[in-house]
C-alpha positions as CSV (number, residue, x, y, z in Angstrom):
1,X,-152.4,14.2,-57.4
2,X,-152.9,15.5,-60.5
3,X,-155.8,14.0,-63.4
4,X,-154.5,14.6,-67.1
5,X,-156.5,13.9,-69.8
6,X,-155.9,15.0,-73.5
7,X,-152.9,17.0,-75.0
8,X,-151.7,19.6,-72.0
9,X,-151.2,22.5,-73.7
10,X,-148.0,24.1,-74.3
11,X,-149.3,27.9,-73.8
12,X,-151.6,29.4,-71.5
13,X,-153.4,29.9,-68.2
14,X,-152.6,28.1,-64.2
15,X,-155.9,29.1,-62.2
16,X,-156.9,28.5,-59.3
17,X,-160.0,29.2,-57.1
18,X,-159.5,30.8,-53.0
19,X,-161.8,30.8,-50.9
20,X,-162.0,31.5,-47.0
21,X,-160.5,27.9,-46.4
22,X,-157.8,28.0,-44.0
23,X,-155.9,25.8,-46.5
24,X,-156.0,29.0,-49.1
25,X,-152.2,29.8,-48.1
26,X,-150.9,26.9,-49.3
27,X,-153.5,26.7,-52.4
28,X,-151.7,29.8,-53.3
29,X,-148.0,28.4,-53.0
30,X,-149.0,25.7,-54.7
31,X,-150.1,27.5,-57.8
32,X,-147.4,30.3,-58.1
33,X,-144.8,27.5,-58.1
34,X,-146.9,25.5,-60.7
35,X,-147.4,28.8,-62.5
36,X,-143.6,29.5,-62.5
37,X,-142.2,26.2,-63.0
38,X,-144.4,26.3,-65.9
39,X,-143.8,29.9,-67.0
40,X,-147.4,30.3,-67.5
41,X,-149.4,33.2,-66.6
42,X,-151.5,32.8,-62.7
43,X,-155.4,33.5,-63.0
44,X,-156.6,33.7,-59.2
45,X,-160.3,33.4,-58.5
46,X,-161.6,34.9,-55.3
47,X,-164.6,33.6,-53.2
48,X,-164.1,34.4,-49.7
49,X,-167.1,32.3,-48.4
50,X,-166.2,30.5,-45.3
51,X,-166.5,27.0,-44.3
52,X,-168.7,25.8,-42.2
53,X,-167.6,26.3,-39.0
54,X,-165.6,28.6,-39.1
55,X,-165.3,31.9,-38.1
56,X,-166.7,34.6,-40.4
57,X,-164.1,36.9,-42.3
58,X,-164.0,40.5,-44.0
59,X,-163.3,39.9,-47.5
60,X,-162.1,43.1,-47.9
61,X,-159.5,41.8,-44.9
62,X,-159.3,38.7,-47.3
63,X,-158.6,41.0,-50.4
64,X,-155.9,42.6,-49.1
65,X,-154.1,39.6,-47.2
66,X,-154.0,38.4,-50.6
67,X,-152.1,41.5,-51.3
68,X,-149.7,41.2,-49.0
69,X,-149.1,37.5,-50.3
70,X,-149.1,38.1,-54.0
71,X,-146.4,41.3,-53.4
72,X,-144.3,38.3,-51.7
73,X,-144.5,36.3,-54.2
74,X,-143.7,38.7,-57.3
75,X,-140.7,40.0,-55.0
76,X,-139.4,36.0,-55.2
77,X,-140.5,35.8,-58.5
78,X,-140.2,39.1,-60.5
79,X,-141.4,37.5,-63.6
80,X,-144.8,36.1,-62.3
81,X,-148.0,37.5,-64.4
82,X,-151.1,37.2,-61.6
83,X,-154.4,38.5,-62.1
84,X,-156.8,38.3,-59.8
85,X,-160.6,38.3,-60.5
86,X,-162.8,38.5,-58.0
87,X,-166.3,37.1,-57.1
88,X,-166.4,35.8,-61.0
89,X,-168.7,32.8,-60.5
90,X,-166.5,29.5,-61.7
91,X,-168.6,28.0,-63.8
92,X,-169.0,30.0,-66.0
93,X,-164.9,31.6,-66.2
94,X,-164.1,27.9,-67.1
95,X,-166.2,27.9,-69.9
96,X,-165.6,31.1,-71.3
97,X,-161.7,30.4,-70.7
98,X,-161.7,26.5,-71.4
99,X,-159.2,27.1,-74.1
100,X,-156.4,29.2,-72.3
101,X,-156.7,27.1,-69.2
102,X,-153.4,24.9,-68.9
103,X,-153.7,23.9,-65.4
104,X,-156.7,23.9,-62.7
105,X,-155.2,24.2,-59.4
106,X,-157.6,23.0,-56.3
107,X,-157.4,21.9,-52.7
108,X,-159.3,18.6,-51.5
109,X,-162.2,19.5,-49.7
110,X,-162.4,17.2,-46.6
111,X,-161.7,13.6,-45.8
112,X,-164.5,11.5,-44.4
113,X,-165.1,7.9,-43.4
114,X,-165.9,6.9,-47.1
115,X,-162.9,8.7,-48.4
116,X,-161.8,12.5,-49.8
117,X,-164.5,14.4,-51.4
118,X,-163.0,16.6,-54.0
119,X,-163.5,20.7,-52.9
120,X,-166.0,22.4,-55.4
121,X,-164.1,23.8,-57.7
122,X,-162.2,20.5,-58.3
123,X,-165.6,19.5,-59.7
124,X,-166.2,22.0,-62.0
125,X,-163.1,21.8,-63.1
126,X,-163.6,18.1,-64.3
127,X,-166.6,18.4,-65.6
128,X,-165.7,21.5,-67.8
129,X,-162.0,21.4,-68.5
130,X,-160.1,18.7,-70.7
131,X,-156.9,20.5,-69.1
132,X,-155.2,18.3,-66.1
133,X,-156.8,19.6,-62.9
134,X,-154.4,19.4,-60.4
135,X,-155.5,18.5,-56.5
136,X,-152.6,19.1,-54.3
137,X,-152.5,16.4,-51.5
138,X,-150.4,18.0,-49.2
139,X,-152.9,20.1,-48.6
140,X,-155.0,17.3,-47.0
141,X,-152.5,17.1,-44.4
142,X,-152.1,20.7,-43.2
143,X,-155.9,21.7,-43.5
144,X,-156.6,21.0,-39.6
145,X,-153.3,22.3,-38.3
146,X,-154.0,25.5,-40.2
147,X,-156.9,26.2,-39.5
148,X,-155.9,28.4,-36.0
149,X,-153.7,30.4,-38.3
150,X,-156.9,31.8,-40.4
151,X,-156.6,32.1,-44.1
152,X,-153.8,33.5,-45.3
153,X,-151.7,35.9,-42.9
């Protein structure tokens, strides 16, 4: 699903936010094929908190699983510009990057009995961005089976 409002704009920024969601894998396919069907520069924004209820993770083991992932992906992709910044709070990268920001990339947080509440960082997105903000359904379906996997690989 994906919420547009306003002009999208023709130049700029896909970001996304990872945390220590098991779903963070397929967060990050989900933006570098977004970034490179759009030929757009990938902004990657790390915060390796863990749900609840999971188990707790290094995030220097998290920093360099992402590693390993984003060397995969520029090896598929040669061309893809990724930057990753870590532990930059997301409120305040949105606003002082509201105007290079093309796309906001998110996973849903959770379904519940009264429906889908949006992650975090699908919020912040909405209430600071007039980009579309961009929250990838399938990844409602493989959060549970992923989670025995751990985040990323």
């Amino acid at each position: 699903m994906t919420i547009v409002r306003g002009e999208p704009l023709a130049d700029g920024w896909v970001v996304a936010q990872l945390d220590g969601d098991p779903s963070a894998a397929d967060l990050l396919r989900a933006s570098v094929e977004e970034s490179v069907l759009r030929r757009m520069p990938l902004r990657l924004l790390t915060n390796w908190r863990v749900p609840e209820g999971m188990p707790a993770v290094d995030p220097a083991e998290l920093d360099a699983r992402l590693a390993r992932e984003l060397d995969d992906w520029v090896n598929k992709h040669p061309g893809l510009d990724v930057t990753v910044e870590r532990h930059v709070p997301l409120e305040r990268y949105l606003r002082d990057h509201a105007n290079q920001i093309a796309l906001f990339v998110s996973t849903v947080r959770q379904s519940h009995d009264i429906g889908t509440v949006l992650h975090p960082s699908a919020e912040h997105a909405l209430r600071v961005l007039s980009c579309p903000v961009m929250v990838h359904a399938e990844l409602v379906n493989t959060r549970w089976r992923r989670q025995t996997k751990g985040v990323l690989r």
